[in-house]
N, C-alpha and C positions, 0 to 999 in steps of 0.2 A: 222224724223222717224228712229228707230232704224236699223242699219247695220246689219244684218245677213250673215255671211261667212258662206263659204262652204269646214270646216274644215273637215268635216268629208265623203266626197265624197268617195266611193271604199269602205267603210266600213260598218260591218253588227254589230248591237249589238240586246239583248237580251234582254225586259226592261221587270222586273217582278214587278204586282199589277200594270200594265201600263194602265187598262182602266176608269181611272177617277184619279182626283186629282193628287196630286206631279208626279204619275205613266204618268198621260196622258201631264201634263205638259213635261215633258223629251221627252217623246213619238214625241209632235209636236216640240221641238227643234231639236231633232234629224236629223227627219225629213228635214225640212227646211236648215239644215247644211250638207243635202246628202248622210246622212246614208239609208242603208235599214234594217229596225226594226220589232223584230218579240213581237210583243204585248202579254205578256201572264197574265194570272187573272185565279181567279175564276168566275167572273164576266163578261158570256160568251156574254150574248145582248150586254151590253154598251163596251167589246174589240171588238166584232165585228162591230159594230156600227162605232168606231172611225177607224178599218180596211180598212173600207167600204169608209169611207170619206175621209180617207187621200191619197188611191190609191194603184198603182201598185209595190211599194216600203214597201210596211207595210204587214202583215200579222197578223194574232191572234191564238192562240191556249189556249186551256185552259192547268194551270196546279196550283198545290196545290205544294207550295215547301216543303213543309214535306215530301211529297212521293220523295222518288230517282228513282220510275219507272216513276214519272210523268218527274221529271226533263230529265232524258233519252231520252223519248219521244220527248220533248221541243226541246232539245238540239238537237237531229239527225232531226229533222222537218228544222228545222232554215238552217242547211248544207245542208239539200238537195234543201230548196226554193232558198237560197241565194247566196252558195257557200262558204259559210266560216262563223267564228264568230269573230268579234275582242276586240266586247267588253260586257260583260256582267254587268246589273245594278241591283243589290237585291233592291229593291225597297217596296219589299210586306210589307208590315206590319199588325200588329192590335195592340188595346190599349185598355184599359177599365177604365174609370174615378169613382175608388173609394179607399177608404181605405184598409188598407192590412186587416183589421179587417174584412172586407167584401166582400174579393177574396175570393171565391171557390178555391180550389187544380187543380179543373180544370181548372178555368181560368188561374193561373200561370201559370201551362204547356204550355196552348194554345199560351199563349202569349210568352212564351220563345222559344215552339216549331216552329212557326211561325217568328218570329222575327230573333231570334237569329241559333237556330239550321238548319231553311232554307235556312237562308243565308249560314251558313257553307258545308251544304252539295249541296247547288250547285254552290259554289265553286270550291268545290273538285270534281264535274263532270265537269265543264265547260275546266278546267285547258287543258285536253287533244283538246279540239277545237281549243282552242286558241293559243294555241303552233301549232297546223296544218295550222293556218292561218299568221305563224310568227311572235306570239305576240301580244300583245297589253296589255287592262284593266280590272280591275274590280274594278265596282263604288258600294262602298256597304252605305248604307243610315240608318247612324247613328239618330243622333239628338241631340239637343241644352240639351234634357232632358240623352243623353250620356255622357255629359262635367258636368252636376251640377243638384243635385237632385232637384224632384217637388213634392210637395205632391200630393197624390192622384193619383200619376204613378209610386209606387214602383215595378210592378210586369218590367211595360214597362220601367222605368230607369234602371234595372236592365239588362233586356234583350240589349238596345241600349250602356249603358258601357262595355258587352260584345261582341257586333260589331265594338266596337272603338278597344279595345284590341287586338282581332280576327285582325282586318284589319292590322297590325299592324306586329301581329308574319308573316301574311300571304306575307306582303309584303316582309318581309327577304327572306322568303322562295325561293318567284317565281320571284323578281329582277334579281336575275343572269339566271334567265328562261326568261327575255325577256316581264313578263309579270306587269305591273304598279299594286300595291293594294292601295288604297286611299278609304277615306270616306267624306261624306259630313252630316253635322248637321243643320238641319232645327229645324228652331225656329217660334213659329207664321204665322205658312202659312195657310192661309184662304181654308180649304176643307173638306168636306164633314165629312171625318174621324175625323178633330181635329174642327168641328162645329157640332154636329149631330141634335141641336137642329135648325139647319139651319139660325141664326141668321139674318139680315142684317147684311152687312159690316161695316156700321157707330159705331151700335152698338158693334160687335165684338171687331170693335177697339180699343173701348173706355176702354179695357182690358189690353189696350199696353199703357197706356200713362207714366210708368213709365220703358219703354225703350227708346233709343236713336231715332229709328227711328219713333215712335207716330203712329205706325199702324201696323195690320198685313202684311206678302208677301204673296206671288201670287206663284203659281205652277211654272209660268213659270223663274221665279228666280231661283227654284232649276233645273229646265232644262236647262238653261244657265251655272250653275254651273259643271252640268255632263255633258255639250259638250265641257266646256273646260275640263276637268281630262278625258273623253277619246280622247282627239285631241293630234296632237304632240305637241302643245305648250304647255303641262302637263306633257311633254318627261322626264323633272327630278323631277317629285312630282313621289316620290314615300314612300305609309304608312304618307301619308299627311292628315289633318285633316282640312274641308274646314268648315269654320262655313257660314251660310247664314241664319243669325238670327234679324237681326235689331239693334244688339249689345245687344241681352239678357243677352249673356255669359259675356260681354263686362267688368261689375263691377256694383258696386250698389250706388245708389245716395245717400249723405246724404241731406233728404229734407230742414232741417234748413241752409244750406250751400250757397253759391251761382253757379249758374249753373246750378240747380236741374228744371226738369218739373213742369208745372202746371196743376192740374186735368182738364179734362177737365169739359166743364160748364153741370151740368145736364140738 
């Protein structure tokens, strides 16, 4: 049975789109590693829901990271339930699986504004908390589709190679402030958002068999990934790019070669 430390005891973080999928996966590592976590979504039943069930340590609030009045709000809720912030996770996302030839203008905003510009500006609010509480992180949540494009998510490869970037100039910035910027790039994690047609699993995976690892990940991988980049033993990643893909990024097979996967059997 897997070890679970409790790196993260005394500490308060922020996890945004935390009530389902990658969001809720972080959520319950955090958790379990002793943090006190303030859940926020749009997605006011299922963050409250998981609030409700995880206890006296977790809270929810709703917030839309586009708004800088919502993040505010977020932000000063968190300090007053908890006492401090140490680490903040942009986690929110959205995506939409089609041709650029068949974005709407408003889809790409949505998606850039949400994605990208969300994260940016709650950043740029969180910064003054977390200097109040002596420092700490911010885990901003890239993706495999930030490292190398994918057809059919040009609006979202765009938006996520502009969170790698961002994490990047951000971390120069706020290192000698005490404060970690790191990203993490998910590849293949089985939820709701990158399934929506609800697949089984078996099936899902059978989409992975020309990656190293022969299936999709699970939430709780990328929650693992952000209690170690905000714990101290992530004390020197800083502007670190954590992939947690199955080895998507990894390189690409030549099938005629030896080494290469075999499809799986219909």
């Amino acid at each position: 049975m897997e070890q679970i430390m409790d790196r993260l005891a005394g500490k308060t973080a922020l996890v945004t789109g935390g009530a389902r999928g990658i969001g809720e996966g972080i959520v319950r590592r955090f958790v379990a590693e002793g943090a006190n976590v303030m859940i926020t979504d749009v997605l006011a039943e299922e963050g409250q829901q998981l609030a409700a069930e995880l206890g006296g340590s977790v809270a929810f609030t709703t917030l839309d990271v586009t708004s800088s009045s919502d993040w505010a709000r977020a932000l000063s809720l968190t300090e007053e339930k908890f006492g401090r912030l140490d680490t903040l996770v942009n986690n929110a996302g959205i995506l939409k699986f089609a041709r650029l030839d068949d974005l709407t203008e408003e889809d790409i905003r949505q998606i850039i504004n949400v994605n990208l510009i969300g994260t940016m500006i709650g950043s740029q609010a969180a910064i003054p908390f977390i200097e109040r509480a002596g420092g700490g992180s911010i885990v901003n949540m890239s993706s495999a589709d930030g490292i190398s494009g994918a057809n059919g998510l040009t609006a979202y490869c765009a938006s996520k190679f502009g969170v790698r970037g961002f994490t990047k100039a951000l971390a120069l910035e706020l290192g000698p402030r005490g404060i970690r910027v790191n990203s993490i790039h998910p590849g293949g994690i089985l939820t709701p958002m990158a399934n929506p047609t609800n697949v089984p699993r078996e099936t899902y995976d059978k989409g992975y068999w020309i990656y190293p690892a022969q299936r999709s990940g699970e939430p709780a991988d990328i929650g693992a990934a952000a209690a170690y980049l905000a714990s101290d033993d992530a004390k020197y990643c800083i502007g670190t790019e954590l992939s947690v893909d199955g080895g998507l990024n990894a390189g690409h097979y030549y099938m005629q070669m030896p080494g290469a996967p075999q499809p799986p059997q219909a």
